[in-house]
Backbone bond lengths (Angstrom), bond angles and torsions (degrees), N, CA, C in turn:
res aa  C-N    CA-C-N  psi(-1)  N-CA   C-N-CA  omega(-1)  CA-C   N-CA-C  phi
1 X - - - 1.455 - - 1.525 111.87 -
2 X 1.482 115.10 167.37 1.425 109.65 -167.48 1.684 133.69 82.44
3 X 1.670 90.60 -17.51 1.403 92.91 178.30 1.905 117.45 -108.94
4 X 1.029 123.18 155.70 1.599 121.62 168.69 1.610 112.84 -71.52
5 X 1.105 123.13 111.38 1.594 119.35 164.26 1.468 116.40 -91.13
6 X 1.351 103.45 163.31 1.763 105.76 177.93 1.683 71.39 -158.82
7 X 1.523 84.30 145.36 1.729 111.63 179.19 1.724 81.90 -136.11
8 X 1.256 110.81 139.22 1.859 138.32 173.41 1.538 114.64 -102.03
9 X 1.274 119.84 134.49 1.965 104.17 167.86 1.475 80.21 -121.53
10 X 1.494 101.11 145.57 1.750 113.05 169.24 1.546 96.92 -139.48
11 X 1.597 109.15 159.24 1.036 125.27 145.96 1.226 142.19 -112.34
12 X 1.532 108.20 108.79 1.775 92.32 -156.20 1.451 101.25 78.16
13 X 1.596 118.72 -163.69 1.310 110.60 -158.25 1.991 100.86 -104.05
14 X 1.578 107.54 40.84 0.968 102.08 -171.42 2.279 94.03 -128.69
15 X 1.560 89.29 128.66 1.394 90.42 174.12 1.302 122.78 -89.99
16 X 1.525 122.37 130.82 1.309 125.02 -155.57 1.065 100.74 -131.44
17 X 1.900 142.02 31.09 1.159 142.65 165.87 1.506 96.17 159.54
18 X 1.799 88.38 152.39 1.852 113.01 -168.16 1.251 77.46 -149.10
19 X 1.683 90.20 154.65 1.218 120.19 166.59 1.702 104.43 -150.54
20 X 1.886 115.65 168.66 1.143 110.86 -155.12 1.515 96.48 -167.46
21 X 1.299 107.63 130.79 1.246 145.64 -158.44 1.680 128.45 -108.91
22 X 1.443 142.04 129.65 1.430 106.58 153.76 1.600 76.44 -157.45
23 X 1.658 102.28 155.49 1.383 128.24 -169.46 1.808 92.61 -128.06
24 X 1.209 139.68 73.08 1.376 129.71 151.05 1.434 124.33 -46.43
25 X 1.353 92.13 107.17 1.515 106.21 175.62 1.935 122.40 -27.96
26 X 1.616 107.79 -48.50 1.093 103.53 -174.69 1.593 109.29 -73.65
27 X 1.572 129.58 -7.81 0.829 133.42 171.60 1.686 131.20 -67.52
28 X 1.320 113.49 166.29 1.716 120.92 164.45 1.605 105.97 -88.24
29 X 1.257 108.08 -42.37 1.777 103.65 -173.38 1.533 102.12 -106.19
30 X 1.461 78.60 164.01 1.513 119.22 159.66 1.402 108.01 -85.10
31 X 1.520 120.28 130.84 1.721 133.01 171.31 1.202 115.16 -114.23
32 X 1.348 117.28 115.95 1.312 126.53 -168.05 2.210 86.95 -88.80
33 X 1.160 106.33 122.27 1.589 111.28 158.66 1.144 125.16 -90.68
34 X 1.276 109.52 -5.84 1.910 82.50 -169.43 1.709 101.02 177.45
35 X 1.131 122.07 144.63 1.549 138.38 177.48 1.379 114.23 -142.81
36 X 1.532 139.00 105.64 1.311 142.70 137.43 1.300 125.53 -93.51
37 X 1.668 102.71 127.24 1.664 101.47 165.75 1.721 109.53 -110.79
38 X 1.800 111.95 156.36 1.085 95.45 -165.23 1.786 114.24 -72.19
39 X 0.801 135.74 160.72 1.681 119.08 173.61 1.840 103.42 -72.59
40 X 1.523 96.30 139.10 0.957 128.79 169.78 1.695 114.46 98.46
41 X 1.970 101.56 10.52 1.264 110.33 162.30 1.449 125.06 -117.11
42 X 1.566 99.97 18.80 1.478 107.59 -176.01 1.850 115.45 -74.07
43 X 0.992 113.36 154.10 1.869 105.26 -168.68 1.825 104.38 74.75
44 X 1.215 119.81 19.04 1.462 112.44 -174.91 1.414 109.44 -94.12
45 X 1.324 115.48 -28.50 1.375 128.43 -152.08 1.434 116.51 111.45
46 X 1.641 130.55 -45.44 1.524 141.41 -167.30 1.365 94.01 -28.92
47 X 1.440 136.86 -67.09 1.321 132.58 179.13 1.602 135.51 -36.37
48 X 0.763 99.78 -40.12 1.832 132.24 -167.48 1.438 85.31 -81.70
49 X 1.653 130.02 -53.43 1.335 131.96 -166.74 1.695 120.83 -64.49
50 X 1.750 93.22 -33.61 1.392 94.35 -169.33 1.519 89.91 -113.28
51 X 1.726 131.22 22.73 1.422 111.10 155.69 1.578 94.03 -98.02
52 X 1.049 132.97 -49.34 1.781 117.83 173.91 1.371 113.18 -58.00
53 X 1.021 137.51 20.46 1.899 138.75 146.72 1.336 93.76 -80.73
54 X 1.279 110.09 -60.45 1.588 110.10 -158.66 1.369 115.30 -79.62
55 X 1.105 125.06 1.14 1.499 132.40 171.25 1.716 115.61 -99.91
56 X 1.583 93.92 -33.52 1.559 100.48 170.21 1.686 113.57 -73.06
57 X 1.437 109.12 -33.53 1.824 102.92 171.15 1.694 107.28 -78.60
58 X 1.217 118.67 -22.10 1.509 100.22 -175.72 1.805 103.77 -94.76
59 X 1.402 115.11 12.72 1.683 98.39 -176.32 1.663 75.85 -118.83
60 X 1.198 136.71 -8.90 1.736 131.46 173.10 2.014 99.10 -63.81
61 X 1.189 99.67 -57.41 1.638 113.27 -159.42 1.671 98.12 -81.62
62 X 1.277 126.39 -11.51 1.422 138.48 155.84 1.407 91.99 73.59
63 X 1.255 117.24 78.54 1.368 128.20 153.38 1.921 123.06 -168.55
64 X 1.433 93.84 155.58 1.736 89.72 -155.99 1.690 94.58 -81.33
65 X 1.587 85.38 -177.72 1.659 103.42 176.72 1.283 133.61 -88.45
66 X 1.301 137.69 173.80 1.283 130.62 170.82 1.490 88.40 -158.33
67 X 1.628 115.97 135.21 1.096 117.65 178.84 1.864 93.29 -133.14
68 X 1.454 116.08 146.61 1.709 112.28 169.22 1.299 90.30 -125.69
69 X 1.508 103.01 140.65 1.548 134.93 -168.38 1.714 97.85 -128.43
70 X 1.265 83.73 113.73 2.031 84.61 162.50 1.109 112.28 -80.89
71 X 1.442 104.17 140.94 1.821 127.15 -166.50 1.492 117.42 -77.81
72 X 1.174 89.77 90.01 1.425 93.78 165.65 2.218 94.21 143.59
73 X 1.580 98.84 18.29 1.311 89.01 -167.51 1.418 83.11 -114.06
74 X 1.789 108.32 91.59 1.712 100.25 177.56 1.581 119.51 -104.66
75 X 1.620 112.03 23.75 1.647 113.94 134.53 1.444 130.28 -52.25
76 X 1.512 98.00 -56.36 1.398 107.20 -177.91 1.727 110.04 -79.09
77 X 1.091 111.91 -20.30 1.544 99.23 -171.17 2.072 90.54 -92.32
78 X 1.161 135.30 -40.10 1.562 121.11 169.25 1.483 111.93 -48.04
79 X 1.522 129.11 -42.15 1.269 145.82 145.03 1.690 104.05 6.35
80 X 1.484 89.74 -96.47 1.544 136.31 -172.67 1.963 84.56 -42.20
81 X 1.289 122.01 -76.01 1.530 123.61 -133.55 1.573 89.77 -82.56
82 X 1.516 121.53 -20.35 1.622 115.78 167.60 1.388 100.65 -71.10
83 X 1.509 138.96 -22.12 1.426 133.90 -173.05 1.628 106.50 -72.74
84 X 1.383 122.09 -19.81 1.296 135.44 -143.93 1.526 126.75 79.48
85 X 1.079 121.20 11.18 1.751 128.30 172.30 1.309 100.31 -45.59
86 X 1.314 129.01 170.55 1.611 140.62 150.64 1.639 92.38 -122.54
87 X 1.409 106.69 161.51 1.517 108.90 133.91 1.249 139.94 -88.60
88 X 0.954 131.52 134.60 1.579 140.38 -156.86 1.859 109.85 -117.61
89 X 1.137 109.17 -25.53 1.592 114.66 158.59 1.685 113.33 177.99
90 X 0.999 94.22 -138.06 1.930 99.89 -172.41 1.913 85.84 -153.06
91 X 1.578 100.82 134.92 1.270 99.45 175.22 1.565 88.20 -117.66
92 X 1.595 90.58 156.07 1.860 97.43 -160.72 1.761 98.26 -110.93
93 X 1.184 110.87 163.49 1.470 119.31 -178.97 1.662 111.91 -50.30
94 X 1.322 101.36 152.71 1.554 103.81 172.82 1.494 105.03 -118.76
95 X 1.085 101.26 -139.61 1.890 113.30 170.34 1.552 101.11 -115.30
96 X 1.526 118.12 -26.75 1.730 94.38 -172.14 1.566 85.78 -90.09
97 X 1.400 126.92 -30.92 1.702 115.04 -178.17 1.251 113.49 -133.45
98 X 1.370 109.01 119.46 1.611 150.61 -175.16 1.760 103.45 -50.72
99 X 1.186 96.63 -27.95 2.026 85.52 -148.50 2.013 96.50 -105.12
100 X 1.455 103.72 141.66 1.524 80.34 176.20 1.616 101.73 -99.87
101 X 1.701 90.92 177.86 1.901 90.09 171.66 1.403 108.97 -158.67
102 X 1.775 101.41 176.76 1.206 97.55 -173.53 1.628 104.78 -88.83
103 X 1.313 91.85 141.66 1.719 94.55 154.47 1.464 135.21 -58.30
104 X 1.521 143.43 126.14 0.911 110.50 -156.42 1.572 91.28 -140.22
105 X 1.764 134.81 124.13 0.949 124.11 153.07 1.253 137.02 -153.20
106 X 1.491 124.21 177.47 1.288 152.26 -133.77 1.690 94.99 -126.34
107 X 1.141 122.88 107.86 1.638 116.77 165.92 1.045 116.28 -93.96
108 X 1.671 134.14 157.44 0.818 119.25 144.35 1.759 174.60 21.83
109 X 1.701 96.69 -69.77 0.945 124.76 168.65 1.762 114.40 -97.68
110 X 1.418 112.12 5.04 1.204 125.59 173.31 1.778 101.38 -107.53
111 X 0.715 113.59 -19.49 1.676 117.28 165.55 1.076 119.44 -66.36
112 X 1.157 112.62 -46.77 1.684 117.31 -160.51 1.399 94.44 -102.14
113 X 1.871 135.07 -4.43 1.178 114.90 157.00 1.378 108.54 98.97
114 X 1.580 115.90 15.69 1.263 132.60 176.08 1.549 111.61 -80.89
């Protein structure tokens, strides 16, 4: 915990999706930051691959998820709710960040497949 992860899928020596991670120590969750697939590998699986990395390190280090989805991005939030996410609220704009989003999470007992 405490550190930023990024897990890569390539094919061949070409990377065709990242994903991105950080577990703050002073924290309860795990924050998933970030998911790109390359275009023209979307519907492949690459996604699915590098959200079970990131679900397998955050149910290893035994703590749930929190994912924020900007509103109105309902790729990523169908994404998320086929992963098993819920929403848990909407966090609203501040002054250092403009955009609101949904809350998005992953418990526990949804990790381990309970």
């Amino acid at each position: 915990p405490g550190k930023v992860l990024v897990w890569a899928a390539a094919t061949g020596e070409r990377v065709v999706g990242y994903a991105f991670a950080d577990a703050p120590p002073e924290d309860a969750y795990t924050y998933w930051k970030g998911m790109t697939i390359a275009r023209g590998y979307d519907g492949q699986g690459v996604g699915r691959a590098l959200e079970l990395e990131r679900q397998a390190w955050a149910r290893r280090i035994g703590r749930p998820v929190r994912a924020l989805i900007v509103i109105g991005n309902n790729r990523s939030m169908d994404f998320f709710q086929r992963q098993g996410f819920a929403q848990v609220g909407i966090q609203e704009p501040t002054p250092e960040q403009l955009l609101r989003f949904n809350v998005m999470e992953l418990g526990l007992a949804a990790l381990s497949g309970a």
